[in-house]
Structures are given as structure tokens and as C-alpha cells.
C-alpha positions as CSV (number, residue, x, y, z in Angstrom):
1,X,11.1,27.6,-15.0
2,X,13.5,29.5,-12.6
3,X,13.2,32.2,-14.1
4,X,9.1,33.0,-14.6
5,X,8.8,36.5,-14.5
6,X,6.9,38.6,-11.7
7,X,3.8,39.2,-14.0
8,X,3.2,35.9,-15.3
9,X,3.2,35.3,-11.4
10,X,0.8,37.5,-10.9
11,X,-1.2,36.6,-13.5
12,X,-1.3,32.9,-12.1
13,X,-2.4,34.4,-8.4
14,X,-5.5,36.1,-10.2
15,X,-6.3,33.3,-12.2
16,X,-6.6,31.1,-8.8
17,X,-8.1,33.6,-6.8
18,X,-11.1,34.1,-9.6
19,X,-10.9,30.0,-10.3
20,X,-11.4,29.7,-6.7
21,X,-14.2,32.0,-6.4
22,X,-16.2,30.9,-9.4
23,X,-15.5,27.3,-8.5
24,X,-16.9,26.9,-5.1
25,X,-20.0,28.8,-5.4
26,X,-23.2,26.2,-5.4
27,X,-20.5,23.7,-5.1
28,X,-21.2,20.5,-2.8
29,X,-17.6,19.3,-1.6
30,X,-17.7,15.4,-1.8
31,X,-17.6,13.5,1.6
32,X,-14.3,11.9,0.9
33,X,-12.9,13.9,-1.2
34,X,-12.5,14.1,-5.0
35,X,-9.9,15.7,-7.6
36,X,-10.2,16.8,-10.8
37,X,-8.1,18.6,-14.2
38,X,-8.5,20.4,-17.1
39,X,-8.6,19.2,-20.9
40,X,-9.4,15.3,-19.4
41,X,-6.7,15.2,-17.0
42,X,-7.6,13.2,-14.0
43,X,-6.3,14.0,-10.2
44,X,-7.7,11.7,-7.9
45,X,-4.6,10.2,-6.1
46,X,-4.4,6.7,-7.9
47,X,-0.8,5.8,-7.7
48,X,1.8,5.6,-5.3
49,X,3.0,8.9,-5.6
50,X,2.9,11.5,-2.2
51,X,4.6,11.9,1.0
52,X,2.9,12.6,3.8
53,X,4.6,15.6,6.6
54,X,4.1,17.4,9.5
55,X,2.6,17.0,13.0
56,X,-1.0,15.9,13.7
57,X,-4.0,18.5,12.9
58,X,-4.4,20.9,15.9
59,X,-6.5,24.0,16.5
60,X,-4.7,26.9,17.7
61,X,-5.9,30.9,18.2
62,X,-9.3,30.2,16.8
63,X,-7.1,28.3,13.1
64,X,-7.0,25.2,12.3
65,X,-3.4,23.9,11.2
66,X,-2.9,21.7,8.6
67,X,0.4,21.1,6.5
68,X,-0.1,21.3,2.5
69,X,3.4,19.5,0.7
70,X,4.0,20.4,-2.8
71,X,6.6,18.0,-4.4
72,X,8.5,18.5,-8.1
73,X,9.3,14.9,-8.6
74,X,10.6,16.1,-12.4
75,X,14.2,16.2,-14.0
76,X,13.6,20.2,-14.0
77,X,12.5,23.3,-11.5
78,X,9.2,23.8,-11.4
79,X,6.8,26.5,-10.4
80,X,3.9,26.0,-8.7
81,X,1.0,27.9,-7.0
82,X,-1.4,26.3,-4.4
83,X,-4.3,28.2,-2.9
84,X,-6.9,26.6,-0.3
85,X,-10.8,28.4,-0.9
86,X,-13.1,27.9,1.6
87,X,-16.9,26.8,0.4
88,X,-17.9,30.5,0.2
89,X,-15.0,31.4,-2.0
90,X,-12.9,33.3,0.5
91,X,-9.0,32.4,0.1
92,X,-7.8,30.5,3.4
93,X,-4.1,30.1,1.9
94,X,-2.3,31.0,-1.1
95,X,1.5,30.4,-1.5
96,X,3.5,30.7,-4.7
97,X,6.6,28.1,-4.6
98,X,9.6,27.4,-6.6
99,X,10.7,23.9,-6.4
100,X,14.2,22.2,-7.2
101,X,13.8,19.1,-9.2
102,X,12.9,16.1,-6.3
103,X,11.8,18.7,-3.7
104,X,9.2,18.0,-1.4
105,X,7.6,21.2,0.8
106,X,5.9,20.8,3.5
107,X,4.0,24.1,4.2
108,X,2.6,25.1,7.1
109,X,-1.5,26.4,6.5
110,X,-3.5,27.9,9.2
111,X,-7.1,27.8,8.1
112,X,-10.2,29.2,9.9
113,X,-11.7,25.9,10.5
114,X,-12.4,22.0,9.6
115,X,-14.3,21.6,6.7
116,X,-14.6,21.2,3.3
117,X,-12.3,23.2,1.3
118,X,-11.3,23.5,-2.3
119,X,-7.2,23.2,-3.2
120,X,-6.4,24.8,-6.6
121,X,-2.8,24.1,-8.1
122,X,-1.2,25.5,-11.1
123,X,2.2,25.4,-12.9
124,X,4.1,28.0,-14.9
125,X,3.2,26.2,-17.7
126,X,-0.4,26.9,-17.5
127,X,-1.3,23.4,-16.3
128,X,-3.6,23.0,-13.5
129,X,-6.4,20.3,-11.4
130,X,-8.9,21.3,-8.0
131,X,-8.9,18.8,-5.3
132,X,-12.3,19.0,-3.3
133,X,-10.2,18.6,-0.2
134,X,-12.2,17.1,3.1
135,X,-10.0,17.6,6.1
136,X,-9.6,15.0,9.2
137,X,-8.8,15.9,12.6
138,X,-6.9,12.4,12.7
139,X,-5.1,13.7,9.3
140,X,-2.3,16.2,9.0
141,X,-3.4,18.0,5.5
142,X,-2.9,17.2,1.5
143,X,0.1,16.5,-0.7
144,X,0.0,17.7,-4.2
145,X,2.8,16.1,-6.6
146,X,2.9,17.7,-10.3
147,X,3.7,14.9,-12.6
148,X,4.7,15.0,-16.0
149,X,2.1,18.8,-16.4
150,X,-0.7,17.1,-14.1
151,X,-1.0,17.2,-10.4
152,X,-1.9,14.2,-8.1
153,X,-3.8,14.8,-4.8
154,X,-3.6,12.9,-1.3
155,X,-4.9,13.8,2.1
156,X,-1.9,13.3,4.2
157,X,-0.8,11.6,7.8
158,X,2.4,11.0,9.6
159,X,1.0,8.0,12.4
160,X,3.5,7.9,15.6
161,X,2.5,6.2,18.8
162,X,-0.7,8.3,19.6
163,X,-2.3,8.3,15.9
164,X,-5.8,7.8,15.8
165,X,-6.1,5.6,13.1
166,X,-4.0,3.1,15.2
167,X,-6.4,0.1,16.6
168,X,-3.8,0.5,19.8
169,X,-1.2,3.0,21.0
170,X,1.5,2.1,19.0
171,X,5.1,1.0,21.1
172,X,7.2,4.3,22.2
173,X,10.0,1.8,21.0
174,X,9.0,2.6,17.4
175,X,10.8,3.8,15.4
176,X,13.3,1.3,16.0
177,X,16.9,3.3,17.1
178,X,19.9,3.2,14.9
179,X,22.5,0.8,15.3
180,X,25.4,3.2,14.9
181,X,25.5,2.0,11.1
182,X,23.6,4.8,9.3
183,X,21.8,7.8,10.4
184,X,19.3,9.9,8.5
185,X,17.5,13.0,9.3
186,X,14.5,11.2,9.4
187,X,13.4,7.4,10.2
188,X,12.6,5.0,7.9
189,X,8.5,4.7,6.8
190,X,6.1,2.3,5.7
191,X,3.8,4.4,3.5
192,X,-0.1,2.8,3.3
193,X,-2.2,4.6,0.5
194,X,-5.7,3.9,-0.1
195,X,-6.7,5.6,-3.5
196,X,-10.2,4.8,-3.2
197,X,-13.6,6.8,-2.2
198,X,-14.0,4.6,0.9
199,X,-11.8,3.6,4.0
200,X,-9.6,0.4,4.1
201,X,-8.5,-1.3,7.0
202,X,-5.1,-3.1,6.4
203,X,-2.6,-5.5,9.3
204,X,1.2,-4.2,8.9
205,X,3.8,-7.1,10.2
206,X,7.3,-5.7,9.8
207,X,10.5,-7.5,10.8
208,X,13.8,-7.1,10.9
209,X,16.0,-10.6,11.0
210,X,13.1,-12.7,11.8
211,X,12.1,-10.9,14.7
212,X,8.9,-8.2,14.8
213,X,9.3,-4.8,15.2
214,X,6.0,-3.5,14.4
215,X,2.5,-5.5,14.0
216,X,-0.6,-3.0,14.0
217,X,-3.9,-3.0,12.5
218,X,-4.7,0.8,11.0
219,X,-7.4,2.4,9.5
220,X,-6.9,4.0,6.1
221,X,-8.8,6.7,5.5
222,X,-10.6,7.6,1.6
223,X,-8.2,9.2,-0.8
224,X,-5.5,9.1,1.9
225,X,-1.4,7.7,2.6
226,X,-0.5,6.9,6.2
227,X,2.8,7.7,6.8
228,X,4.4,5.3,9.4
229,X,8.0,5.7,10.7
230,X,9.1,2.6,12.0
231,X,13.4,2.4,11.7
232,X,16.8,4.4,12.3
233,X,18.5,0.7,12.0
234,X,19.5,-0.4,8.9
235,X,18.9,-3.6,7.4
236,X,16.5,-6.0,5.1
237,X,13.8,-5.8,6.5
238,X,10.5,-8.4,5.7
239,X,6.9,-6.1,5.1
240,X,3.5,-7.8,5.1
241,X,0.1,-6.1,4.5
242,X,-3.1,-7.8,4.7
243,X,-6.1,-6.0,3.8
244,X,-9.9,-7.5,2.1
245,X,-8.9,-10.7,2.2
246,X,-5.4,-10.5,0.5
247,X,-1.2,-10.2,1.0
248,X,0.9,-8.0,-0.3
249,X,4.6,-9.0,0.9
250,X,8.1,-7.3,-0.1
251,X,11.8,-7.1,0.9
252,X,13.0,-3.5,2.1
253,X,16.2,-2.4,2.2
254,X,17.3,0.5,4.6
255,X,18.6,2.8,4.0
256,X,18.8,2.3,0.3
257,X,14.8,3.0,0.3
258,X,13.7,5.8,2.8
259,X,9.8,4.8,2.0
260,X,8.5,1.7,1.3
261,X,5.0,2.4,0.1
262,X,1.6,-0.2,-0.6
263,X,-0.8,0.2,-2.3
264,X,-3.5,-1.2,-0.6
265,X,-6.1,-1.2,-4.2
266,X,-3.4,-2.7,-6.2
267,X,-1.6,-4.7,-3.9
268,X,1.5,-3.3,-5.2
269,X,4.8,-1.5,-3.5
270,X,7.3,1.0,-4.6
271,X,9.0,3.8,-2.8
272,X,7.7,6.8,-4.3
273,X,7.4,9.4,-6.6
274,X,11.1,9.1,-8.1
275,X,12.6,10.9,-11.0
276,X,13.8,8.0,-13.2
277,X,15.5,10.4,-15.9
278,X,19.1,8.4,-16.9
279,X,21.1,11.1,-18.9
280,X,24.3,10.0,-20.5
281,X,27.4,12.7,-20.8
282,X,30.4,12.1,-23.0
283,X,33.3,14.2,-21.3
284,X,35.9,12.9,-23.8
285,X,37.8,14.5,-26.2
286,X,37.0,11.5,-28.8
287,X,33.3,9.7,-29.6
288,X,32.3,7.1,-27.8
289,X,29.6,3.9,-28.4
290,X,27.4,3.7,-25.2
291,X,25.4,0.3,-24.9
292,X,23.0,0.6,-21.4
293,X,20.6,-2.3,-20.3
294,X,18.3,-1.5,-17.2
295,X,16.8,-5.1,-15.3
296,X,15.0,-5.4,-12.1
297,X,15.0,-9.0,-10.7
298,X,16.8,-9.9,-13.7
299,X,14.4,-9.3,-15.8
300,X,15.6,-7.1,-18.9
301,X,13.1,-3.9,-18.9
302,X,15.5,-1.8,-20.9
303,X,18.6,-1.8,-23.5
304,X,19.7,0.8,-26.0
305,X,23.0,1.9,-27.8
306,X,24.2,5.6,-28.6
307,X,27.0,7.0,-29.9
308,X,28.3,10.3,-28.2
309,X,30.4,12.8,-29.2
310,X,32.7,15.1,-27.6
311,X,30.9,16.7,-25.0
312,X,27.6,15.4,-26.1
313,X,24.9,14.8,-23.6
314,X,21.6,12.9,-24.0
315,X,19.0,12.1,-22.0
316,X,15.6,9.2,-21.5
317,X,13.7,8.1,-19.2
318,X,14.6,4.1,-19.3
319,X,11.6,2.7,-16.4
320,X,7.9,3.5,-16.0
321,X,8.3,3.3,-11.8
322,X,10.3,3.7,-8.9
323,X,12.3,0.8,-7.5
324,X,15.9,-0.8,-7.3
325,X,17.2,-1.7,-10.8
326,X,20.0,-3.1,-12.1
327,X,22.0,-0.9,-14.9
328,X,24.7,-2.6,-17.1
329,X,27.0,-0.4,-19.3
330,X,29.1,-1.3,-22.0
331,X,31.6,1.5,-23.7
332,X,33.2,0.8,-26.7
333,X,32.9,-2.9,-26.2
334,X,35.2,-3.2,-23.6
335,X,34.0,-5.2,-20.4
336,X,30.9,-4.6,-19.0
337,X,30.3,-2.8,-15.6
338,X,27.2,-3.0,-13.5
339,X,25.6,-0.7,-10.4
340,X,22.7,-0.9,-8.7
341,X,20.4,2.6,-9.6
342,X,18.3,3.2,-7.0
343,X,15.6,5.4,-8.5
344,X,13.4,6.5,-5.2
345,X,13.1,9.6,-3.3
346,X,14.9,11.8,-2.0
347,X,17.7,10.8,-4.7
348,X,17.2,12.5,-7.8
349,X,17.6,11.7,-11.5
350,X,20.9,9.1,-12.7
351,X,24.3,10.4,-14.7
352,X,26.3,8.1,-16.6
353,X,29.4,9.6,-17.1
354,X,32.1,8.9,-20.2
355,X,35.4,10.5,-18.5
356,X,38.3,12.0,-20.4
357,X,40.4,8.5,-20.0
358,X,37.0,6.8,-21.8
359,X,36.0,5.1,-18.6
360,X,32.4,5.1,-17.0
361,X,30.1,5.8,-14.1
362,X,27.0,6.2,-12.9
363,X,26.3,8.6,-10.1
364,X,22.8,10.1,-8.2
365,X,22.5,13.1,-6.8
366,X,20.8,13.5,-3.2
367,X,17.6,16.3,-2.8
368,X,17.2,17.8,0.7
369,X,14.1,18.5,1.8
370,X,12.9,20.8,3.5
């Protein structure tokens, strides 16, 4: 999709600008928010798949500032345009962006005021979903992912020690300072997401060799991930969530897994929307038999056996999910290797690699963000 030419850009602009126009007139944004896409496609944010950027909301010059992230979580480029209408149909933003596959970019929108406001994404491709899009002073903006030709929605905020959805003021100690190990260009988060139409409250306990480093109570706003940086230091570190009435608890190893993220419906972690294409690359002058098993927790979730020749490449997608897995390769029935994949943003899609001496490995590549 690099290469989409300027009119079928153009064309893509006027379809948003009329979609936006025709769209928002008589139309009642919903007070926390909706999504929706064509031909039965859903958008509403189920699924533990944004990241939330930026600084918190502010009003500057008469705008109000928001930060809209477009992320391309897919094995290819992808092109994308987001525009923001206001309820009377005027444009507020509009920006056309070409995304490397795993990219996520934040962009900076200056809109005339809070409100209600309708986001309108399309790809290349012609795919495309609204998002009635409420915006929160205590909020930073939206996240829209494309998926697999949908797009996924999430109002968006990155909670540091002043954040309003804090029950306290949060430690100035946190995030937690590096221990001269590993350094990152950004600090380690705990992501809370609440999919549903209604706020959440949920107790984060996390600790680092059995002593706390953060304990806080938050409030989860509808529709809405909480982004909250808690570590430079890196470690396995023990993450609790309590929210309704039940646990969720999990293992998190940094800096193997930038984002830890809980669902706070589902009970359920991961660390984000993740590319989990495995494509398999005979450089050899000769053909080669390729057995590959994929566990997690030792439990066997994949296994398949190809047989590539010279030069041949070949690509699938082996797991449903982000996570740390387990991959065992066999070539030519010689002993077995193993490495741990760690399919999580911002790494992008696996390589298994037959070199010219018939040996194997399996390397990731590393997306910068903007």
C-alpha cells in the first residue's frame, strides 16, 4: 500500500469529508461513546488492542488539544485516513498517514472545543468504521488500530502522578528508575482497558521481588485504556487487578514485555496489539524439511511441517494473541532448537531463517515509534 496513488488519496479525503458531513447531521453522539463499520463490521474497542499517548488534555489559544494514534499492527504498510467532524459537520482534523507495519502515531489534534465529535477512518483498501468519539478533560484523545481491514476504537490516557482518575496523587517515585540493566525510551506500563458502555473502578498492586512499587485504586472511564507507566528497572515483576468483585493476577517480564495490559471485562492480560505473522525463508542452495511447534506454558497451540525450496519463502500466522511463546524447530530431522518468540509490541512479525550451511534461526525485528 506504499505506493497508493495521489488520486485514490484524494478520492478517500472526499469520501470522509461528505461521510462526515452526511453522518453527523440529526445525529445524537452517545454519552460514552460508541463505534461502528460497514458491511457488519463492529468497532467498539472490545479487545486488548490500543496504546494510549501523549500528555493530558489541555486548552490552549481558544483549541482544545487532544492526541489521535493510528497504529498498523499488520505484517504490511498500510494507509490510513482519520478525520475528526464536529456535530454540525465541520472538519476539526483530517490527516492522511502512511504507516510501516507495527507503527503506532500519535498525532497531535487541536480541536475547537470539548465535545462530542465524530472520528471517521478509512484504509486504501476501501475499508472503513465511525467512532462517536466523547472527549474527557481527564483523557488524552482516541486510538484507532486497523486490524485485519477493520478498525478498533479507544478513548485514550497516559496516568502520571497528577492523573485525575487516580483516587490519590500517585508517588513522584513512579515510574520506578532503571537499575543500570536496560534502558528504554520509554518506561514500562500497566495498560487498564474497560471495553464497556459504563465506568469500572479497578485496585492495581504491582511488585517487584516481593516488595510494592505501585498500589492505587483508578477509575476507568467507558470505552477507555489507562495507560500507567510504572518501571525503567528490569525484572519479573507480580501484577494484581481487582475490580467487581474479582482477581486478575499475571507474571510480567521487563523488558521482554513493554505493556502489560488487563482487561478489566474479561479478566484477561496480554501485551498488545502484536503482529504474530511467523514466515519461514529457505536461503539454501538445496530443499529443506521444516517441522515448527508453537506452545505457551507448555501447552502445544501450534505444529506444522513444510518443505522449502531454494530460496522459497512462506508465511502463517501460527497464534490467535499476543504473549510469550515457546517456538521449537526441527530441520531435516536433525536436533531440535528452541527460542522464546515474544510476539508483543513494538517488535514486529517472526523470521525463521534456513541459512546456506542448512542451519536455523529465528529473529524479530524492532518498530520505532514515533
Amino acid at each position: 500500500m506504499r505506493r497508493t496513488d495521489a488520486p485514490t488519496r484524494r478520492a478517500l479525503l472526499g469520501t470522509l469529508s461528505a461521510l462526515g458531513a452526511a453522518g453527523l447531521a440529526g445525529c445524537d453522539a452517545l454519552p460514552d461513546g460508541s463505534a461502528s463499520g460497514d458491511a457488519g463490521r463492529t468497532a467498539d474497542g472490545a479487545g486488548g488492542d490500543a496504546t494510549p499517548t501523549g500528555s493530558p488534555a489541555a486548552s490552549t489559544g481558544g483549541t482544545f488539544e487532544q492526541t489521535v494514534v493510528a497504529r498498523n499492527p499488520n505484517a504490511t504498510d498500510a494507509y490510513v485516513t482519520v478525520a475528526v467532524e464536529s456535530r454540525s459537520g465541520e472538519t476539526a482534523f483530517v490527516r492522511n498517514l502512511e504507516l510501516m507495519p507495527g507503527e503506532w502515531r500519535p498525532v497531535r489534534a487541536e480541536l475547537p472545543e470539548p465535545g462530542p465529535y465524530r472520528v471517521v477512518a478509512e484504509a486504501a483498501g476501501g475499508d472503513r468504521a465511525t467512532f462517536d468519539w466523547v472527549t474527557d478533560e481527564r483523557l488524552d484523545g482516541c486510538a484507532v488500530t486497523l486490524r485485519d481491514g477493520a478498525f478498533e476504537f479507544w478513548r485514550t490516557a497516559v496516568c502520571r502522578g497528577d492523573c485525575g482518575l487516580a483516587a490519590s496523587a500517585v508517588d513522584d517515585a513512579i515510574p520506578l528508575v532503571g537499575d543500570g540493566e536496560g534502558r528504554w525510551y520509554a518506561p514500562a506500563s500497566v495498560v487498564l482497558e474497560n471495553p464497556d458502555p459504563a465506568a469500572r473502578r479497578a485496585r492495581l498492586a504491582v511488585e517487584l521481588d516481593g516488595e510494592a512499587v505501585l498500589t492505587e485504586t483508578y477509575e476507568v472511564p467507558a470505552r477507555t485504556q489507562v495507560e500507567l507507566p510504572v518501571t525503567y528497572r528490569s525484572g519479573d515483576y507480580r501484577v494484581r487487578v481487582e475490580t467487581d468483585g474479582a482477581t486478575v493476577a499475571d507474571s510480567w517480564s521487563v523488558p521482554e514485555q513493554p505493556s502489560l495490559f488487563v482487561d478489566l471485562r474479561e479478566r484477561a492480560t496480554g501485551c498488545g496489539p502484536a503482529n504474530s505473522e511467523l514466515t519461514l525463508v529457505n536461503y539454501d542452495d538445496v530443499e529443506h524439511a521444516v517441522t515448527v511447534q508453537v506452545a505457551s506454558d507448555e501447552e502445544g497451540l501450534f505444529a506444522d511441517r513444510w518443505t522449502l525450496a531454494p530460496e522459497e519463502r512462506t508465511s502463517v500466522v501460527p497464534v490467535s494473541s499476543s504473549g510469550r511463546y515457546e517456538v521449537r524447530v526441527q530441520i531435516d530431522g536433525t536436533d531440535e532448537f528452541s527460542t522464546v518468540w515474544w510476539s508483543c509490541p513494538p517488535r514486529g512479525p517472526a523470521t525463521l531463517v534456513v541459512d546456506a550451511t542448512g542451519g536455523g534461526s529465528v529473529s524479530q525485528t524492532t518498530l520505532a515509534r514515533e
